[in-house]
C-alpha positions, 0 to 999 in steps of 0.5 A, a space after each residue: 326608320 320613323 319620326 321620334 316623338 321629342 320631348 325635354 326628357 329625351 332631347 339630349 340623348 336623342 338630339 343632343 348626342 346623335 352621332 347623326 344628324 337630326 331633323 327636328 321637326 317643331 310643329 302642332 296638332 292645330 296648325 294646318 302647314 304642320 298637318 301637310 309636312 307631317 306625311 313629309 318627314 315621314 316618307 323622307 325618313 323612310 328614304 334617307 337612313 343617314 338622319 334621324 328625325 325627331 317631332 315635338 310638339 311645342 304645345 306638350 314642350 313649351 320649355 324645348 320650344 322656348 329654349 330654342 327661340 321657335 315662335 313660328 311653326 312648322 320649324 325645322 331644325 337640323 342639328 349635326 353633332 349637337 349643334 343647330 346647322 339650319 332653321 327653316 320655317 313654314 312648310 317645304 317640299 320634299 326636295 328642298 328638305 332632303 337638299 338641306 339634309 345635305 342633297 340625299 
């Protein structure tokens, strides 16, 4: 699996309605800490197929980024059935993330 590009137009049914849990990954294309957890997400998606992984880039979704309160990247929000579970900011390194997706 790979990391899908998140925006307000699929959000809701990426995000919102997964029967999955979803990493959301808010970061940007300036940020250096976002830069290096980029290639994270990606080989921890390639890893653990129970959640799916979604990055949006609070430049191009100011509006997603707003109406989830993130004013500081990279921020990683994980949602289970719709609702925001855990909210870490800064970088993380890989086993710290798998051990919040729930110890895969």
């Amino acid at each position: 699996m790979s990391v899908i590009n998140g925006s307000k137009d699929n959000f809701d049914s990426e995000v919102l309605k997964s029967e999955k849990k979803v990493l959301v990954d808010f970061n940007a294309t300036w940020c250096g800490p976002c830069k290096m957890l980029a290639p994270v997400i990606e080989e921890i998606s390639d890893e653990v197929k129970d959640v799916k992984f979604v990055s949006v880039d609070v430049d191009d979704e100011e509006e997603l980024a707003e109406e989830y309160g993130v004013s500081t990247i990279p921020c990683l929000v994980l949602f289970d059935n719709g609702k925001e579970v855990s909210r870490n900011i800064g970088f993380m390194p890989k086993d710290e993330i798998k051990s919040i997706l729930g110890g895969k």
